[in-house]
C-alpha atoms as an extended CHARMM CRD file, in Angstrom:
* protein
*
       270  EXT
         1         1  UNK       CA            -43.2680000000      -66.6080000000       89.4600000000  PROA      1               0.0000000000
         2         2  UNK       CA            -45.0050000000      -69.1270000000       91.5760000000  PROA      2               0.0000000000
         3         3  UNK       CA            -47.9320000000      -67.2090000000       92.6050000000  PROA      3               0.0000000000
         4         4  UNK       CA            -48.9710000000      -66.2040000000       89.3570000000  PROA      4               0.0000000000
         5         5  UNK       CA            -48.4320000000      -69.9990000000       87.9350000000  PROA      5               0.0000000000
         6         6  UNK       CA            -50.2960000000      -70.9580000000       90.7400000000  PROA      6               0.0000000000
         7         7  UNK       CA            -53.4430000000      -68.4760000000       89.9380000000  PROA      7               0.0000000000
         8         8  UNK       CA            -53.3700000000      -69.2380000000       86.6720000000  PROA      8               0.0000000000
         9         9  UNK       CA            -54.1070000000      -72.9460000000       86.9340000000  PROA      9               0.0000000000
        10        10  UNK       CA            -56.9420000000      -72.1440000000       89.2980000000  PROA      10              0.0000000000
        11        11  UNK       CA            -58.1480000000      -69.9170000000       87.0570000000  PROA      11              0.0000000000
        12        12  UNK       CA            -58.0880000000      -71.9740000000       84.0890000000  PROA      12              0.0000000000
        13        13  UNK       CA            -59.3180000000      -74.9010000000       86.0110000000  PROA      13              0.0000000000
        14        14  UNK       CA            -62.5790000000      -73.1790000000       86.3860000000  PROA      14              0.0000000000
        15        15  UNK       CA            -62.7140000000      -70.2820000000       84.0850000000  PROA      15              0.0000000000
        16        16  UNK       CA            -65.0860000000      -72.4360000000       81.8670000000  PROA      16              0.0000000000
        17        17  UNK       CA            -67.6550000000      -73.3040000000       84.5110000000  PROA      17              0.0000000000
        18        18  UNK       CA            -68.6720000000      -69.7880000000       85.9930000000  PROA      18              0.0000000000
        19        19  UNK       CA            -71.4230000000      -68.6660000000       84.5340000000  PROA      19              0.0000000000
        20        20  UNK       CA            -70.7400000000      -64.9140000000       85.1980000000  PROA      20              0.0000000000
        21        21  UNK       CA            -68.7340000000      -63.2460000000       81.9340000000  PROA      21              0.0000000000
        22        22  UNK       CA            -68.7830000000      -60.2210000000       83.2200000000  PROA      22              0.0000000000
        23        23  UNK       CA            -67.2120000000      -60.7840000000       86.5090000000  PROA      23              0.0000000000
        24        24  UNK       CA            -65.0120000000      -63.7870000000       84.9210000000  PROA      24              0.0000000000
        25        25  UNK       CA            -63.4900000000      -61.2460000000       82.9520000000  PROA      25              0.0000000000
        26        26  UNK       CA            -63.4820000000      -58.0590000000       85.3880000000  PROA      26              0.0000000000
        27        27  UNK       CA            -61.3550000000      -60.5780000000       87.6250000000  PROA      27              0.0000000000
        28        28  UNK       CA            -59.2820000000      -61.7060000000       84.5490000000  PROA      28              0.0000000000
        29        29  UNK       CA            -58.2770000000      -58.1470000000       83.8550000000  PROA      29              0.0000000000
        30        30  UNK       CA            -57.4630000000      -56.8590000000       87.0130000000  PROA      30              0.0000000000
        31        31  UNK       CA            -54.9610000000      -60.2990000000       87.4110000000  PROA      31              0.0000000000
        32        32  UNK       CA            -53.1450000000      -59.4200000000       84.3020000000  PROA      32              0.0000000000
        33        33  UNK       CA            -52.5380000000      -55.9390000000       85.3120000000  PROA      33              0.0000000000
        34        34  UNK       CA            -51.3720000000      -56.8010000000       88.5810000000  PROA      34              0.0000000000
        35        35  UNK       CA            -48.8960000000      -59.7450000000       87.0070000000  PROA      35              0.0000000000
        36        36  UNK       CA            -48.5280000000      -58.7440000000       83.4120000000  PROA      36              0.0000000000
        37        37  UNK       CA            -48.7730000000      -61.8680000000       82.1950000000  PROA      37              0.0000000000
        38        38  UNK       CA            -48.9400000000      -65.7250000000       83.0420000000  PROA      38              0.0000000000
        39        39  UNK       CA            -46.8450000000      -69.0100000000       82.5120000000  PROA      39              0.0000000000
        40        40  UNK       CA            -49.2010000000      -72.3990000000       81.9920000000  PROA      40              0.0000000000
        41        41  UNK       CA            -48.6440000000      -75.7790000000       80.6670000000  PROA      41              0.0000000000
        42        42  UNK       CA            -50.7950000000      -77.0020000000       78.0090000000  PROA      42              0.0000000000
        43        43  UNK       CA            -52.2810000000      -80.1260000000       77.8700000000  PROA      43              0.0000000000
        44        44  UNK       CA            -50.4910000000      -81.1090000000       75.1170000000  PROA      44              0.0000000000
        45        45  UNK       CA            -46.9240000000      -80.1050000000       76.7350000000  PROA      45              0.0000000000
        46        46  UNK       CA            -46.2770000000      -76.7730000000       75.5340000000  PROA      46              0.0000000000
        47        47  UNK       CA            -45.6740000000      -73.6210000000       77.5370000000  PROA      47              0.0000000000
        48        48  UNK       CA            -47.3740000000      -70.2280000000       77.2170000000  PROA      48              0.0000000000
        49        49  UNK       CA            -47.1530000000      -66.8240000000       77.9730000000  PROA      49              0.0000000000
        50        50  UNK       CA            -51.3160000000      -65.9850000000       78.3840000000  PROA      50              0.0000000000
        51        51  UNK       CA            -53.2700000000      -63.8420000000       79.5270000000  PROA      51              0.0000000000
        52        52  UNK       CA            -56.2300000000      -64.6780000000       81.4990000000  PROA      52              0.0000000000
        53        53  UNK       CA            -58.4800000000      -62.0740000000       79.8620000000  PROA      53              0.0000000000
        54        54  UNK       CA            -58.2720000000      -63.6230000000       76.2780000000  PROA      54              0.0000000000
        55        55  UNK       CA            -60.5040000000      -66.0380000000       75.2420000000  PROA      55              0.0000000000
        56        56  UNK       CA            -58.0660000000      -66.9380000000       72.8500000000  PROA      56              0.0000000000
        57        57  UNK       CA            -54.9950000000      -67.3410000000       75.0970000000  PROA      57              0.0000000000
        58        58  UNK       CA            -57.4730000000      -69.7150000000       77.4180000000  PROA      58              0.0000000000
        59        59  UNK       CA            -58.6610000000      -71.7400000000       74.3610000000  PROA      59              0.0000000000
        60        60  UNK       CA            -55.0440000000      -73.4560000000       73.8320000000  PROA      60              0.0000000000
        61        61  UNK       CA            -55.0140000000      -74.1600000000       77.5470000000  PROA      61              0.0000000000
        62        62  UNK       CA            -58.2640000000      -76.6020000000       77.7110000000  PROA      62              0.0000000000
        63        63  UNK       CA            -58.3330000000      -80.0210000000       78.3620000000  PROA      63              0.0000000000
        64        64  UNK       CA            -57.7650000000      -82.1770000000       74.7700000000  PROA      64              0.0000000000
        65        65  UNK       CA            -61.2300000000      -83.7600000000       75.0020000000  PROA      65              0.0000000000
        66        66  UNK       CA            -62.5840000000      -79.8330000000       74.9770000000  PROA      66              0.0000000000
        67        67  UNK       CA            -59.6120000000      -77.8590000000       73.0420000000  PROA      67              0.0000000000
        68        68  UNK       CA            -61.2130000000      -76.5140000000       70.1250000000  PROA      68              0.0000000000
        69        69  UNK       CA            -57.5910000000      -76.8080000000       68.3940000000  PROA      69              0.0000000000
        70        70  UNK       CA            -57.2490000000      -80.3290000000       68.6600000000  PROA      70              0.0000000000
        71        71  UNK       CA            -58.3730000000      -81.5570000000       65.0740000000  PROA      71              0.0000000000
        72        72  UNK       CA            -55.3310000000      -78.9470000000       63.5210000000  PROA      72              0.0000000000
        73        73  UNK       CA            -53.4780000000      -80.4710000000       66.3710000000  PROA      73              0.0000000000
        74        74  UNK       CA            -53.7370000000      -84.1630000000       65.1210000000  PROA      74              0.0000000000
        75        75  UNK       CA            -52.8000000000      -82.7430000000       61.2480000000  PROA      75              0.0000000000
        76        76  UNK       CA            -49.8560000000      -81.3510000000       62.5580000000  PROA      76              0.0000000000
        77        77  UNK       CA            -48.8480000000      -85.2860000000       63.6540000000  PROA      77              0.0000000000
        78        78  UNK       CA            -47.9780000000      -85.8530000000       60.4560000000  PROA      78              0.0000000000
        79        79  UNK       CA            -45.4650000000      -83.9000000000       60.3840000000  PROA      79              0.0000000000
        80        80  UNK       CA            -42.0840000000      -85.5500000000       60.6460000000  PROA      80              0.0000000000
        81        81  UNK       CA            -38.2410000000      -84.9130000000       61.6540000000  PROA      81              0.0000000000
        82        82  UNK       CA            -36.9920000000      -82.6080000000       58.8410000000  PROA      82              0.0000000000
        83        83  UNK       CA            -40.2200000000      -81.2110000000       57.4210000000  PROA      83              0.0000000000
        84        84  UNK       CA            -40.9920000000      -77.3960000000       57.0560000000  PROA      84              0.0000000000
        85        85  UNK       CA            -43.9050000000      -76.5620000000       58.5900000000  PROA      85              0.0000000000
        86        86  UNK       CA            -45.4540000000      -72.8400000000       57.8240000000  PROA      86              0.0000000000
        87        87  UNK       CA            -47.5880000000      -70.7800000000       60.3990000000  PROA      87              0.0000000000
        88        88  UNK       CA            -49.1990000000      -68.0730000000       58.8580000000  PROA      88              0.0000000000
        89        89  UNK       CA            -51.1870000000      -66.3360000000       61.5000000000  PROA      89              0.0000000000
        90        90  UNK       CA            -48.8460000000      -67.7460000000       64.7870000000  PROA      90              0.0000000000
        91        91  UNK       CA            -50.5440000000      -66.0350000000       67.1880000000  PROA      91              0.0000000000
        92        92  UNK       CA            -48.8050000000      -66.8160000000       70.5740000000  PROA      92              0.0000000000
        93        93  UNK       CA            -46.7570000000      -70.1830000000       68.9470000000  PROA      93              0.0000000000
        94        94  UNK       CA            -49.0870000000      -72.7550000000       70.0930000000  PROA      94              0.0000000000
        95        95  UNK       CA            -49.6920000000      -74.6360000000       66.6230000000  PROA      95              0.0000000000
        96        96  UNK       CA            -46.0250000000      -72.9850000000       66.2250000000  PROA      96              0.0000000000
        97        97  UNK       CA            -44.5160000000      -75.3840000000       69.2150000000  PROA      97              0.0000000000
        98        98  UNK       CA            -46.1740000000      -78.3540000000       68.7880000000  PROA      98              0.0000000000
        99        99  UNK       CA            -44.7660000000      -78.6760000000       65.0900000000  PROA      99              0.0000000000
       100       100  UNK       CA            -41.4740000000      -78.1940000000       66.1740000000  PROA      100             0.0000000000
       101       101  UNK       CA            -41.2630000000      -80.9420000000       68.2950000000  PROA      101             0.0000000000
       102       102  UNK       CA            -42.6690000000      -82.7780000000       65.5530000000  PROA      102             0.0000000000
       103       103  UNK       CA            -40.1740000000      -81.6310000000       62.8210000000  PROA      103             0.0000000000
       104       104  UNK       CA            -36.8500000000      -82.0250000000       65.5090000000  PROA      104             0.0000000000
       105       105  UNK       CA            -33.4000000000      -80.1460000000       64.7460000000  PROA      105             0.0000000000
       106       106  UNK       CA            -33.5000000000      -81.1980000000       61.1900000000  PROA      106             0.0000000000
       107       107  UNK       CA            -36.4890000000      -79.1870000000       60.2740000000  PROA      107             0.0000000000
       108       108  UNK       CA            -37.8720000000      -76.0320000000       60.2010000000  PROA      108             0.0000000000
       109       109  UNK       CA            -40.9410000000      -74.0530000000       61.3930000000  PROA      109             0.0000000000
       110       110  UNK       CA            -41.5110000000      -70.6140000000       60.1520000000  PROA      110             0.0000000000
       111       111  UNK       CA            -43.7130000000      -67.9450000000       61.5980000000  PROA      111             0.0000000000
       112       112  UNK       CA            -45.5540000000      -64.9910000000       60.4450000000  PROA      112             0.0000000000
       113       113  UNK       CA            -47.2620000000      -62.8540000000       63.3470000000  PROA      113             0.0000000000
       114       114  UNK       CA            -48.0380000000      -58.8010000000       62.5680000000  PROA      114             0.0000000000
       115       115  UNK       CA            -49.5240000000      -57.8020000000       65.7680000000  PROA      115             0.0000000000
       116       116  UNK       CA            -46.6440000000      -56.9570000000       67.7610000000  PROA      116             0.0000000000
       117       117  UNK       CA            -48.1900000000      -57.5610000000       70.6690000000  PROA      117             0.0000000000
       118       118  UNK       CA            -48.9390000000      -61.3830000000       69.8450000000  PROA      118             0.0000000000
       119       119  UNK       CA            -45.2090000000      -61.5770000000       68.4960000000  PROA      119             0.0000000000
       120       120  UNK       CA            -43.6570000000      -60.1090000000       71.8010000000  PROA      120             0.0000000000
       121       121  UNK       CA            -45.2480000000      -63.3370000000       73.5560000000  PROA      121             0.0000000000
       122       122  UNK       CA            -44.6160000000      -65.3510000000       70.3660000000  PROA      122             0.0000000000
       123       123  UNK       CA            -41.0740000000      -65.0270000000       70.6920000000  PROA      123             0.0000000000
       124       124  UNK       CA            -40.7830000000      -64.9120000000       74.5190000000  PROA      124             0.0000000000
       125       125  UNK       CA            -43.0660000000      -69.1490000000       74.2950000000  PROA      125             0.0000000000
       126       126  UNK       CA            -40.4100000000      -69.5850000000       71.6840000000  PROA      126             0.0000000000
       127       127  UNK       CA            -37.2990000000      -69.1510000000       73.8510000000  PROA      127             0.0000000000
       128       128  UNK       CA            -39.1160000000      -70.2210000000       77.3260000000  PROA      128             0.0000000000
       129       129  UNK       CA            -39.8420000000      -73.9750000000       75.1230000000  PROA      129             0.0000000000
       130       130  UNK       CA            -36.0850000000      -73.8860000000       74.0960000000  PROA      130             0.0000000000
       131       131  UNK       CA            -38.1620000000      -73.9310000000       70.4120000000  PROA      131             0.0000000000
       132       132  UNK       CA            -34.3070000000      -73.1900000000       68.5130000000  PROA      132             0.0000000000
       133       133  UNK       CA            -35.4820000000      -74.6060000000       64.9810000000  PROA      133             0.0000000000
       134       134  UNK       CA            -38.2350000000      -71.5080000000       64.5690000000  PROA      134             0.0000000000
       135       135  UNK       CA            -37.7200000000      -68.7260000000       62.1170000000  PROA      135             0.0000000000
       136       136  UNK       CA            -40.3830000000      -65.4590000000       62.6670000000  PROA      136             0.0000000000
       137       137  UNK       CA            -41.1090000000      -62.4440000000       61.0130000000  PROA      137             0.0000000000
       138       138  UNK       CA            -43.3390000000      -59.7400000000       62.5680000000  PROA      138             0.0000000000
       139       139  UNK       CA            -45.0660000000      -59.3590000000       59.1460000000  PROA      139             0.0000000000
       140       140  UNK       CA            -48.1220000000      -59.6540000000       57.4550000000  PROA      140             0.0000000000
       141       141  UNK       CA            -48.3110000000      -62.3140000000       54.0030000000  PROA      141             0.0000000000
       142       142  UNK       CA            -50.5040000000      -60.9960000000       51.2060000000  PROA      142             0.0000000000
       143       143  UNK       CA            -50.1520000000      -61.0640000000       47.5860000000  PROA      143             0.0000000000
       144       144  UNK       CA            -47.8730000000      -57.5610000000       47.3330000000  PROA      144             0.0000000000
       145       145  UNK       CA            -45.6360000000      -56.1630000000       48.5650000000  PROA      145             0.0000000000
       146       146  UNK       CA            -46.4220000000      -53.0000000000       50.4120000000  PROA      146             0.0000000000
       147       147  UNK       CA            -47.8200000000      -50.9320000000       53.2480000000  PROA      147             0.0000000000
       148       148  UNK       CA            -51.0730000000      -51.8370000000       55.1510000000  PROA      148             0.0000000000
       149       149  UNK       CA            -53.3030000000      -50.5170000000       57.8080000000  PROA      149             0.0000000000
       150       150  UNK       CA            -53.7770000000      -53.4500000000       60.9500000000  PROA      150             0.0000000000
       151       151  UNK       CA            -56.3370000000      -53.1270000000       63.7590000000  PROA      151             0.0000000000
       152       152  UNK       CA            -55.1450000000      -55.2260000000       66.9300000000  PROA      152             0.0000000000
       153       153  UNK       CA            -58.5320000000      -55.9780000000       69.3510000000  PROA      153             0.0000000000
       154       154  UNK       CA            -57.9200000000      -54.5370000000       72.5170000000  PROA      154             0.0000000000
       155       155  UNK       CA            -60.5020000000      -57.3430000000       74.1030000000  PROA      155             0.0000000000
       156       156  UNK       CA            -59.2030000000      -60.6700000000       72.0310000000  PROA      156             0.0000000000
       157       157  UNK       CA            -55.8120000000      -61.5340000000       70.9170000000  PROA      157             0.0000000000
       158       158  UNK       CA            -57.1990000000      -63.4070000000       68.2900000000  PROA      158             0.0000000000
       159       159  UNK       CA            -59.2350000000      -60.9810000000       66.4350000000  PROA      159             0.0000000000
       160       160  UNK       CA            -56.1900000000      -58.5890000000       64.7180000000  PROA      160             0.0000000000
       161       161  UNK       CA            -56.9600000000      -57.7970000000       61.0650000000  PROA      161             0.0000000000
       162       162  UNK       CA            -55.6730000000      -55.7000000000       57.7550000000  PROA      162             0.0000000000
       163       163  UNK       CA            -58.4130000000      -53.1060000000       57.2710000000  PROA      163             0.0000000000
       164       164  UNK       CA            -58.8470000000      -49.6140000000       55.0850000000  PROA      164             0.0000000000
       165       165  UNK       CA            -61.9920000000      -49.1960000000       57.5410000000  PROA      165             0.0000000000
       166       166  UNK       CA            -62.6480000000      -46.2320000000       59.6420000000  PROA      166             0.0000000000
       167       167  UNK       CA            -60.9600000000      -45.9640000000       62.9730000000  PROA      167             0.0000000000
       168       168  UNK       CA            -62.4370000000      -48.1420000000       65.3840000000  PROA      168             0.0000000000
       169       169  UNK       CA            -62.6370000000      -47.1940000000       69.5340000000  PROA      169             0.0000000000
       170       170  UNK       CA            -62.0880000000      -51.1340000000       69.8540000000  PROA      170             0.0000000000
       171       171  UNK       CA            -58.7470000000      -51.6140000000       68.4700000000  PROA      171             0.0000000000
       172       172  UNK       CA            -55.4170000000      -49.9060000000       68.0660000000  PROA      172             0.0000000000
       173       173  UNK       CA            -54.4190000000      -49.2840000000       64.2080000000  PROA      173             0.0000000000
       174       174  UNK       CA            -50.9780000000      -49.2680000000       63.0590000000  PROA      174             0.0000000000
       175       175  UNK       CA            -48.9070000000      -49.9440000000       59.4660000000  PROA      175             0.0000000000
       176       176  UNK       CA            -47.3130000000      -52.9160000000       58.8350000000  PROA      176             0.0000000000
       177       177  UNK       CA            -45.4610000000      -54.4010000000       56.0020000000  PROA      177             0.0000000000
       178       178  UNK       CA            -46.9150000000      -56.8740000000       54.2530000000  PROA      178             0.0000000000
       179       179  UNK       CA            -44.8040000000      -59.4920000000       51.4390000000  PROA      179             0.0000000000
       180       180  UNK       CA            -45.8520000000      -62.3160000000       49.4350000000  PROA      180             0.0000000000
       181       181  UNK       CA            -45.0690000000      -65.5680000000       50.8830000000  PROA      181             0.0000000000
       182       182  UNK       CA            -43.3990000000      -66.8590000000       47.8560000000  PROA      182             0.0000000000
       183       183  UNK       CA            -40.7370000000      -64.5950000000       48.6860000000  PROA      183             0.0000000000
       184       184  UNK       CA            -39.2990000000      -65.7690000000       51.2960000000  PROA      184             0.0000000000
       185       185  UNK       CA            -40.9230000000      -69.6710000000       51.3060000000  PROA      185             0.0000000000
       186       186  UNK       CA            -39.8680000000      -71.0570000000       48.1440000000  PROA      186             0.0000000000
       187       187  UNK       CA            -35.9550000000      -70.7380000000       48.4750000000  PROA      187             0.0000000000
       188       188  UNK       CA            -36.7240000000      -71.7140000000       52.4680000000  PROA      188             0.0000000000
       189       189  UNK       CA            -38.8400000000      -75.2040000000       50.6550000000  PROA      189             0.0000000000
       190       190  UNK       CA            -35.6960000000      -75.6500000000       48.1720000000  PROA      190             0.0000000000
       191       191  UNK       CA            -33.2350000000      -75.7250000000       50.4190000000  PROA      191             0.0000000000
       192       192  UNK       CA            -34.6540000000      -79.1220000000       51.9910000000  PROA      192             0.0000000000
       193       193  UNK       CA            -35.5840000000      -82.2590000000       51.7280000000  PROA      193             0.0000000000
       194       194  UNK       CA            -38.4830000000      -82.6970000000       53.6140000000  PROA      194             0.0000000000
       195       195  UNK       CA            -41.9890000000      -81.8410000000       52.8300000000  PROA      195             0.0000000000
       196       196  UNK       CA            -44.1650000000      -79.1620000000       53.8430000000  PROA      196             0.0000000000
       197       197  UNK       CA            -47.1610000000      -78.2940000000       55.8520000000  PROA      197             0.0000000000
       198       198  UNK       CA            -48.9370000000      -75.0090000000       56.1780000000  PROA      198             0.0000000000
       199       199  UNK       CA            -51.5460000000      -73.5740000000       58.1790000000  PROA      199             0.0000000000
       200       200  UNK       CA            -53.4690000000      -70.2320000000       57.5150000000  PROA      200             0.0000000000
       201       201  UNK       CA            -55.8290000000      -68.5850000000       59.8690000000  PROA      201             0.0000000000
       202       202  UNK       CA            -55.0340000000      -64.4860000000       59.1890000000  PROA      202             0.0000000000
       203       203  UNK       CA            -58.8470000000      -63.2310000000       60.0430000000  PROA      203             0.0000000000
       204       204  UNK       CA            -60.1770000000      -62.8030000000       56.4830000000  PROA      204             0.0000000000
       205       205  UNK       CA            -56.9900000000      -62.1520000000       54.4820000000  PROA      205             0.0000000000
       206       206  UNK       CA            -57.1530000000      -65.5890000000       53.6070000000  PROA      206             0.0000000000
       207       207  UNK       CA            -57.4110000000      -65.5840000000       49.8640000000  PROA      207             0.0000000000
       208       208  UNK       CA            -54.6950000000      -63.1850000000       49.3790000000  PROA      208             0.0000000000
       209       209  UNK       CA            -52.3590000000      -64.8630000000       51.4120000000  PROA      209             0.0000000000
       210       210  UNK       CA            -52.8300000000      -68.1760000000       48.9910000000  PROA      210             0.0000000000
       211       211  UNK       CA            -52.3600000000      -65.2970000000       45.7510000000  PROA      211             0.0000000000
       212       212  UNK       CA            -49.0540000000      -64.8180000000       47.0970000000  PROA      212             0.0000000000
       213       213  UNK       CA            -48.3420000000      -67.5370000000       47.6730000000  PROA      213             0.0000000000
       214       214  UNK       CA            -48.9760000000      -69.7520000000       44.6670000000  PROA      214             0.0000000000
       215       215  UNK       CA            -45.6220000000      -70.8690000000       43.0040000000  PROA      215             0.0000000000
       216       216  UNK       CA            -45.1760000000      -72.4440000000       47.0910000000  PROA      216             0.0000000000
       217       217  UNK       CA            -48.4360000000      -73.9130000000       46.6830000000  PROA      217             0.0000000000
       218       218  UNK       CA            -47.9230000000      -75.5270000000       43.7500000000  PROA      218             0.0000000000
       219       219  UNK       CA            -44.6790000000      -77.5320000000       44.6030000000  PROA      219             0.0000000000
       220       220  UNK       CA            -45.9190000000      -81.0070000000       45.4330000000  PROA      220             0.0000000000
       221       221  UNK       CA            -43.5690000000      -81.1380000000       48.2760000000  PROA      221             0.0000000000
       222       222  UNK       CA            -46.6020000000      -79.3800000000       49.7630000000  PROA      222             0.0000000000
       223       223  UNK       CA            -48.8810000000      -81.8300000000       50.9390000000  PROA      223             0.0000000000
       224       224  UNK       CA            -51.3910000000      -80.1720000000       53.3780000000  PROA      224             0.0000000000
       225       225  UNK       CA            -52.9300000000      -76.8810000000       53.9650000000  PROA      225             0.0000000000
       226       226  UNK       CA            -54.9390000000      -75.9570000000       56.8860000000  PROA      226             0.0000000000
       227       227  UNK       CA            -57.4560000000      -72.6760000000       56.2120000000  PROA      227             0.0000000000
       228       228  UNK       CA            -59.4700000000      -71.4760000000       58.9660000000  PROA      228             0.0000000000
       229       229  UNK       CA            -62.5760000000      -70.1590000000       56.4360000000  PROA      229             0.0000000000
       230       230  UNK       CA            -65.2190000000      -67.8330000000       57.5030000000  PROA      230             0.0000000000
       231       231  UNK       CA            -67.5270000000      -65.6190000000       55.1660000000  PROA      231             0.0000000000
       232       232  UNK       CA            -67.9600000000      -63.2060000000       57.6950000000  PROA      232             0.0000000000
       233       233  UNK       CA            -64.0860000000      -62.5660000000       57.6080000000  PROA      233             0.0000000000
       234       234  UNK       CA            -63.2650000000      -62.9730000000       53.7660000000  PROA      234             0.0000000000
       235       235  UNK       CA            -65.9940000000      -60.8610000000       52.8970000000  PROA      235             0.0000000000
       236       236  UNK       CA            -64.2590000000      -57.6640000000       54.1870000000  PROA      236             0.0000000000
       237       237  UNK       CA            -61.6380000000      -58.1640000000       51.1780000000  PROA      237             0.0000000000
       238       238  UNK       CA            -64.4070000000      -58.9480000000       48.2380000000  PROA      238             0.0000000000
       239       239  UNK       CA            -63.9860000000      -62.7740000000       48.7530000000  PROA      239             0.0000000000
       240       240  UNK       CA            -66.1770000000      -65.5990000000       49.3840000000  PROA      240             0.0000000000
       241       241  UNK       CA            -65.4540000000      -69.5890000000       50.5070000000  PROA      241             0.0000000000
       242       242  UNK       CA            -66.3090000000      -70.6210000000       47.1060000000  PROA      242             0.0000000000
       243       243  UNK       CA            -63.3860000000      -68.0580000000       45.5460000000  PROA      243             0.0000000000
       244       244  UNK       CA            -60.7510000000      -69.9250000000       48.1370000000  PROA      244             0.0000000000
       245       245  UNK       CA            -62.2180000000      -73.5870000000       47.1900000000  PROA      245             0.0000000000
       246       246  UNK       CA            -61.6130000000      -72.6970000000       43.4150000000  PROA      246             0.0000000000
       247       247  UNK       CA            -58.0830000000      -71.2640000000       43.9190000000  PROA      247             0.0000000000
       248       248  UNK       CA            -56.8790000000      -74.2070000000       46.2810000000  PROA      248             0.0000000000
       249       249  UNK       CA            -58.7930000000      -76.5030000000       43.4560000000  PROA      249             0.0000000000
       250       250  UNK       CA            -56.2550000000      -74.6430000000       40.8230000000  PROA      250             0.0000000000
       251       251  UNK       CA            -53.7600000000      -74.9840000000       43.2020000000  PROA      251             0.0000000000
       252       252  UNK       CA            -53.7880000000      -79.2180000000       43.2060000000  PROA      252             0.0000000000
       253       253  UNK       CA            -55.5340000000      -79.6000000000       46.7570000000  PROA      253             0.0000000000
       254       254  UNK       CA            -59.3080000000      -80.6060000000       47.5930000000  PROA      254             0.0000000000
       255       255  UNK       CA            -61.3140000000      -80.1340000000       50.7420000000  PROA      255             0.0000000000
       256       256  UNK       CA            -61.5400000000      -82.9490000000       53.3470000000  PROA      256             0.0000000000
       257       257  UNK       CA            -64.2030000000      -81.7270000000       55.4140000000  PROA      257             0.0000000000
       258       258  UNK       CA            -67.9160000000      -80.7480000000       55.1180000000  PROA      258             0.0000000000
       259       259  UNK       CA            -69.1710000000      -77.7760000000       57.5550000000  PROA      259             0.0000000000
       260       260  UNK       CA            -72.0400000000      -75.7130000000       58.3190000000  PROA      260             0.0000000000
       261       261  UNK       CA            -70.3400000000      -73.9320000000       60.9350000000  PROA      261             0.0000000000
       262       262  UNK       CA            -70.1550000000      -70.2440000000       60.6690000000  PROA      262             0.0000000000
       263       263  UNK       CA            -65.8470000000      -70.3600000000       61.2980000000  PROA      263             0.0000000000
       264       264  UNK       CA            -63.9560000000      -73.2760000000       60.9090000000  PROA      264             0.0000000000
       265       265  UNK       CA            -60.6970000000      -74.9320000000       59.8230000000  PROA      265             0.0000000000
       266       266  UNK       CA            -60.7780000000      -76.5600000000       56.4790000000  PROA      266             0.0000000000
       267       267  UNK       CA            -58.2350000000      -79.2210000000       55.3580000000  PROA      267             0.0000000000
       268       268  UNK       CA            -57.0970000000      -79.5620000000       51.7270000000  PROA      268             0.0000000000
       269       269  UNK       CA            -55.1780000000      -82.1840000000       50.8630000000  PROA      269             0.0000000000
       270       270  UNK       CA            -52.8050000000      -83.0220000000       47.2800000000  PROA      270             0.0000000000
């Protein structure tokens, strides 16, 4: 729709600059009611479905001097044609997108995406890039196979989470399955030749997604993990930062990067 492509790069063209949340995201709302959704070009050539009320959605659309993303961006570079590149936590398929231009028609990106409101879009970015060399499962990773409760933010798209906690009047709960990963991405990882890239960013569940995910880990064909850590977040399942350092340590990798920063995405290396 040309009108709504239209708004939407006016709207992200200044969305940054007006002071006024409130009314920033009053307007935002009322536009994605009136066109569902919205079609923009990222600066780094993908397409996505947004929406103009989610900080989240509008953080993949800034400039690359100001996208918050771009660091996990320039790791995924090194992927190459025939690699397998795993995105645990895909969101929308930004990270998703980029890789599989990087790994071409001889590799493989796979997705994992619970909230099926973030997979609806996920799949829809996937088909509207032509993306044909994607695999996705509208399932949570942990380190068991089961059952679990999952709150999806009514506010931010980026904020869904497992949780045993009360019911909250800011998000809509549901069950979803969850599986270890090693299930399904250690025959994926032995049925090429290429090596392997991951990222993680699951809003706390961190630590048990690397549990169940170990024998995967371990394979040397595995060369780079990308964890978004934040206490805050792995402290609603028992764990700390210093419990995922020591289990990536047994794992074979080690950190490359020193931050104070309350969230952030940490690289370990083999």
């Amino acid at each position: 729709m040309p009108l709504a492509s239209a708004i939407a790069q006016i709207y992200i063209s200044h969305w940054k600059y007006t002071p006024n949340y409130r009314g920033k995201f009053f307007l935002a709302k009322c536009l994605d009611r009136i066109f569902k959704s919205f079609k923009a070009r990222t600066a780094y050539g993908v397409q996505l479905n947004i929406f103009l009320s989610s900080s989240m959605d509008m953080s993949y659309c800034e400039p690359i001097a100001t996208n918050p993303h771009h660091h996990t961006v320039e790791v995924l570079k090194q992927l190459k044609p025939g690699d397998l590149f795993c995105d645990i936590g895909s969101n929308i398929g930004f990270f998703a997108l980029i890789a599989a231009e990087q790994v071409g028609k001889t590799g493989l990106v796979v997705c994992f995406e619970p909230s099926a409101r973030e997979f609806t879009r996920l799949v829809q970015n996937l088909a509207d890039n032509q993306a044909e060399n994607v695999v996705f499962f509208n399932t949570a990773l942990s380190d068991q196979v089961g059952v679990a409760r999952f709150l999806t933010a009514k506010t931010h798209t980026g904020l869904n989470f497992l949780a045993d906690t009360a019911s909250n009047p800011d998000f809509d709960a549901c069950l979803i399955p969850t599986l270890p990963g090693d299930l399904v991405l250690e025959p994926l990882l032995a049925q090429r030749t290429g090596k392997a890239l991951v990222k993680i960013d699951v809003e706390g569940a961190e630590y048990q997604v690397i549990c169940g995910m170990e024998q995967f880990l371990a394979n040397p064909l595995v060369h780079t993990v990308v964890v978004e850590v934040t206490a805050k977040f792995l402290a609603r399942f028992g764990h700390t930062p210093a419990m995922l350092y020591a289990k990536m340590a047994e794992l074979g990798f080690r950190p490359t990067i020193e931050s104070a920063a309350w969230q952030y995405d940490q690289v370990f290396v083999r």
